[in-house]
C-alpha positions, -999 to 999 in steps of 0.1 A, spaced: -54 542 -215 -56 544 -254 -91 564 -257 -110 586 -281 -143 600 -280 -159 614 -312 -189 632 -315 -192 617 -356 -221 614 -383 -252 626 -369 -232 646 -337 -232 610 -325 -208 605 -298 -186 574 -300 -158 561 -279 -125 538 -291 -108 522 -268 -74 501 -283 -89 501 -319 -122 493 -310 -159 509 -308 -164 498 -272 -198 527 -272 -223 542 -292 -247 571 -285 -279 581 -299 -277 600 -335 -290 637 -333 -299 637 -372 -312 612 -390 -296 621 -428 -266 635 -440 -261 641 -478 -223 636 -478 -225 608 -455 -254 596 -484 -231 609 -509 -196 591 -504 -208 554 -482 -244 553 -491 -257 561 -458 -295 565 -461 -302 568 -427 -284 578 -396 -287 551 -370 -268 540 -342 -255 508 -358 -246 524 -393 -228 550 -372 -207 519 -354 -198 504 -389 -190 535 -401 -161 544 -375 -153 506 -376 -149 511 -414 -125 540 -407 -103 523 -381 -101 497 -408 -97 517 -442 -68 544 -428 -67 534 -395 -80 560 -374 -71 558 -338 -43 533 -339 -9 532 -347 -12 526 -382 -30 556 -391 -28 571 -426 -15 609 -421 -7 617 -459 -40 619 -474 -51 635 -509 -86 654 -511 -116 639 -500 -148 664 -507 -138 688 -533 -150 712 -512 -144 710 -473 -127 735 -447 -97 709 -447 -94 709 -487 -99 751 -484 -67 750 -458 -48 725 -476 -51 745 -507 -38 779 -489 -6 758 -478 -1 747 -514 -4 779 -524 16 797 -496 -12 813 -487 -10 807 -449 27 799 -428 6 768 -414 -25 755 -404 -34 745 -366 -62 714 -364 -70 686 -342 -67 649 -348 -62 619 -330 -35 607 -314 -19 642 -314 -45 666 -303 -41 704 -312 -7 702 -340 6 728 -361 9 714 -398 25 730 -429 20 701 -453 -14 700 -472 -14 666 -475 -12 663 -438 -44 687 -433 -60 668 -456 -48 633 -442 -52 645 -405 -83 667 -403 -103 655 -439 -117 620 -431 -122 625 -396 -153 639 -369 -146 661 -339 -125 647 -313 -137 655 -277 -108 640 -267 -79 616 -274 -50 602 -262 -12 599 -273 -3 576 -300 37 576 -301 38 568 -339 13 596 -348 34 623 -326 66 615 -342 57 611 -375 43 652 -373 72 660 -351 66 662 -313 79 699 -318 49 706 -337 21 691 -312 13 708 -283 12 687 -257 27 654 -269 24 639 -232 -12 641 -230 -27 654 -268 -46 681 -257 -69 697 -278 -65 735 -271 -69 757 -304 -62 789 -284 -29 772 -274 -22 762 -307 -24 794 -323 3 810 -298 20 781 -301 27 786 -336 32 827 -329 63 811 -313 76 793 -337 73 822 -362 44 814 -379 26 844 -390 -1 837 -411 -20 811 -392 -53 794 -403 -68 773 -373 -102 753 -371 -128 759 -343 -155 748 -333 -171 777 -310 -174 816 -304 -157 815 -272 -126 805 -292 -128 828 -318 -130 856 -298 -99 849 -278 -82 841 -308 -91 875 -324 -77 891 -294 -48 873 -298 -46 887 -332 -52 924 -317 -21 918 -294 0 907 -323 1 932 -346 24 913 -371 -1 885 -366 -32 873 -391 -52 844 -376 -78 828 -402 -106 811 -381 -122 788 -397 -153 778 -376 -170 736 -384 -187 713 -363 -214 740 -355 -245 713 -353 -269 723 -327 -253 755 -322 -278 784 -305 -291 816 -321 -270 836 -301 -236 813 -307 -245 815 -344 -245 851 -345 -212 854 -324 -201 828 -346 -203 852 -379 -187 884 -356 -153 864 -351 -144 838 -376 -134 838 -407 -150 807 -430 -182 790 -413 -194 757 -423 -232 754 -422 -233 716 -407 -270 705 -400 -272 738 -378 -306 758 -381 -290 792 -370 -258 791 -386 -282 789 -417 -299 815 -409 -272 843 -397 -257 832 -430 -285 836 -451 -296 872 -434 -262 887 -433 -263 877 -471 -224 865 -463 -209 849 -494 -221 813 -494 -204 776 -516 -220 748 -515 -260 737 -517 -262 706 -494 -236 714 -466 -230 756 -474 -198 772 -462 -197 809 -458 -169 832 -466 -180 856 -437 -150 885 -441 -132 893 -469 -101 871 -463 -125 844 -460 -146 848 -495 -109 852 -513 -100 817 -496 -136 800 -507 -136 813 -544 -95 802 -543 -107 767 -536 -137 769 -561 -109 785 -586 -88 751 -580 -113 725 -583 -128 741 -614 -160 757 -603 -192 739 -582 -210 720 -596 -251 732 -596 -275 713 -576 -308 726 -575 -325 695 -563 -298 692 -532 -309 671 -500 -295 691 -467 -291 675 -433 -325 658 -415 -334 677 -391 -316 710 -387 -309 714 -352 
């Protein structure tokens, strides 16, 4: 069965069966300001969430065959764009993320980080799309059978293939860790964690969170917020903050900043509704 679920705007969890939104869930947030920012979304409901995937199976055809991989930036400043400008900059040997179609995939083209992981929410899970898979190179996905999203896998995945300067997206502690203890057991190794999709994340996650990874992205997440703002970590951004927590991680945010020309100020910026 061709079958994706999402958990997209709002952490709303949606499900694509054969190129169509067959269910939608309830919305945990009500606003977004990039959502507002880039399709005008005022509010976060169940049916603008609906026409919102529907728009993105139709405008680069996520979750069929005919998806757009190649993409150029989207936000100006994103954890995608802050990977994709590393690889430009042979910064990083690669970059391991999840998408559709493929599940966890080792990628070493910006455009592809940009096109795969930029314009898209979290995938719970997804299934095989042969066109996606060979157009990344089956060699580079790892599981192309069944797309399974494993970021853990990934990582040594890619320590196989020689990569030694890996940046890899998660979306919990429990993941982080393992990959940092990966990292201890690889001595030749550096793994850049870069930690999104953190909405409705615990106190106690939060603060595990900002002992492992590497880059952080604030979300509509209370406690991320907050370990940020107490640990005074290095913080981009006004609406949707993103936190250079160690020291590899600040030099990749201000990079980014560097390449895009500086951030703009916002001192009147909207944040999510509610912080969860």
């Amino acid at each position: 069965m061709d079958e994706h679920v999402i958990e997209a705007l709002g952490k709303t969890r949606v499900v694509v069966r054969d190129g169509k939104v067959i269910e939608v869930g309830e919305p945990k947030i009500s606003y977004c300001p990039l959502f507002d920012k880039h399709r005008g979304i005022k509010e976060i409901t169940t049916e603008a969430v609906r026409k919102n995937i529907e728009f993105r199976i139709q405008d680069f055809g996520m979750c069929t065959p005919e998806r757009k991989l190649r993409m150029k930036d989207f936000l100006s400043f994103g954890v995608s764009e802050t990977m994709g400008t590393l690889l430009d900059e042979n910064m990083i040997d690669c970059a391991v993320i999840v998408s559709e179609g493929c599940g966890t995939v080792r990628v070493t083209d910006p455009e592809f980080v940009q096109g795969m992981a930029g314009r898209i929410s979290a995938f719970l899970s997804t299934s095989p799309i042969t066109k996606i898979i060979e157009t990344v190179g089956p060699e580079n996905v790892l599981n192309p059978e069944t797309a399974e999203i494993n970021q853990v896998k990934g990582v040594l995945k890619a320590i196989e293939m020689g990569c030694r300067n890996i940046a890899v997206s998660v979306v919990s502690p429990e993941d982080s860790k393992k990959l940092r203890d990966i990292e201890k057991e690889h001595e030749e190794v550096n793994i850049y964690i870069f930690a999104a999709h953190v909405t409705e994340m615990s106190r106690k996650k939060a603060e595990e969170l900002f002992n492992y990874a590497d880059v952080v992205t604030g979300c509509a997440s209370k406690y991320v917020r907050e370990v940020g703002e107490e640990r005074k970590t290095f913080t981009a951004g006004a609406s949707i903050p993103i936190y250079g927590v160690t020291e590899a991680g600040e030099k990749f945010l201000k990079r980014r900043i560097e390449k895009i020309g500086g951030l703009k100020d916002k001192p009147n910026a909207r944040i999510p509704d509610p912080l969860i």
